[in-house]
C-alpha positions in Angstrom: 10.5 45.2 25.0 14.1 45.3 25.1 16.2 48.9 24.2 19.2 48.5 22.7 22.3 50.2 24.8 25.8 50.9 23.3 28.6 50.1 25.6 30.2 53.5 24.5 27.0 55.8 25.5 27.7 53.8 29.4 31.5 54.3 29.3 30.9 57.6 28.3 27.7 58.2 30.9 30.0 56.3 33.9 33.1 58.9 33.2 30.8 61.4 32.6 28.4 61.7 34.6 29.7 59.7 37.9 33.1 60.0 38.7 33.9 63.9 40.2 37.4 63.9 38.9 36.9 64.1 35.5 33.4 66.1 35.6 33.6 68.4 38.3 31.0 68.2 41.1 27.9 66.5 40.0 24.6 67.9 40.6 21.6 65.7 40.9 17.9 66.2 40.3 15.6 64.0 41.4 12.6 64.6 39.2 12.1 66.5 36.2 9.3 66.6 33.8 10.6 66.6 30.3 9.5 66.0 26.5 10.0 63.1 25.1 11.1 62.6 21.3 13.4 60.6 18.9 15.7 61.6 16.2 17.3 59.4 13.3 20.7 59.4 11.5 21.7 63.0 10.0 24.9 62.2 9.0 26.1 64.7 11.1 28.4 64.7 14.8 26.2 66.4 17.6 26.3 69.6 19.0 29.4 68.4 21.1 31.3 67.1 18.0 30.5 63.5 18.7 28.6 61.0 16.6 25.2 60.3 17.6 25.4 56.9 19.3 22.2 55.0 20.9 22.6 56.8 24.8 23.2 60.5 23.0 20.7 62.5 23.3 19.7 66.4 22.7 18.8 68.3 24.9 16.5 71.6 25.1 19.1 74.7 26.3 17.9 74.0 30.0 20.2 71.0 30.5 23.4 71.1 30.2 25.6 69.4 27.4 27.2 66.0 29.7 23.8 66.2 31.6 23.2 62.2 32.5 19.8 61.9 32.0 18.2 58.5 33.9 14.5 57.3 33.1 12.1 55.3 34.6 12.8 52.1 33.8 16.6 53.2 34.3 17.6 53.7 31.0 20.6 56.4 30.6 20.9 59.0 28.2 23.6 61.5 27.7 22.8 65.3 26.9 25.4 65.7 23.6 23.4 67.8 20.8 21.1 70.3 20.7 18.1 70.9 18.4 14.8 73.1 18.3 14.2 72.0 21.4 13.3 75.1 23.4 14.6 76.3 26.4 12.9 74.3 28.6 12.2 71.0 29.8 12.8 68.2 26.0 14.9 65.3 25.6 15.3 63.7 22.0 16.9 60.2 22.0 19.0 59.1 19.2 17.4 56.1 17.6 19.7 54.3 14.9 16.0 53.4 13.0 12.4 54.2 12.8 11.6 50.8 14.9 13.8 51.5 17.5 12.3 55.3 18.2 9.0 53.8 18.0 10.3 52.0 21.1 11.3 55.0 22.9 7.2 56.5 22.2 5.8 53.3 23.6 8.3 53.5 26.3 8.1 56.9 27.4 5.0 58.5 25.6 5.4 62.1 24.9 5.9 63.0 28.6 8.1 61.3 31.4 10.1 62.4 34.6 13.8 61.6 34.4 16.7 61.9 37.1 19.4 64.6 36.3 22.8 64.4 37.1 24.4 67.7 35.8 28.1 68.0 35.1 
């Protein structure tokens, strides 16, 4: 299984969430436990004002909107909307169809750790 990655999510994620002189100091996590779900089209930007894009992701009100998010098959996310997510520990992937978030379950499951880097 292949998932898809937009070139703007890894412009955005490189500029983001790896170069100190745009971001600020980067803060790195090297494990954390988090939730694992999907969310389709709404019509609607994010939280941050941008339009969902496959590599945007919401985040629960623990990580911090710009968080790069890195899984275990090295797939980056960025943290750019929010949801009912909680206040602890969730990340749901944008997925552009059903098909492709079934990928993200059978990927991830409901549970995975994930690499931080915070902005």
């Amino acid at each position: 299984m292949i998932l898809r990655f937009s070139a703007i999510a890894a412009a955005l994620i490189v500029v983001v969430g790896t170069n100190p002189g745009v971001a600020g100091a980067v803060t790195f996590v090297p494990a954390k436990q988090v939730r694992v779900s999907y969310y389709l089209p709404t019509g609607r930007a994010t939280f941050s004002g941008i339009p969902p894009f496959v590599g945007a992701a919401a985040c629960s009100w623990d990580i911090p909107l710009g968080t790069v998010a890195v899984f275990k098959d090295g797939r980056p996310v960025i943290c750019l909307d929010r949801g009912n997510l909680g206040s602890e520990g969730w990340i749901d992937l944008y997925a552009p169809d059903r098909e492709f978030g079934r990928d993200i379950e059978r990927a991830y499951g409901q549970r995975t750790t994930v690499r931080l880097f915070l902005p």
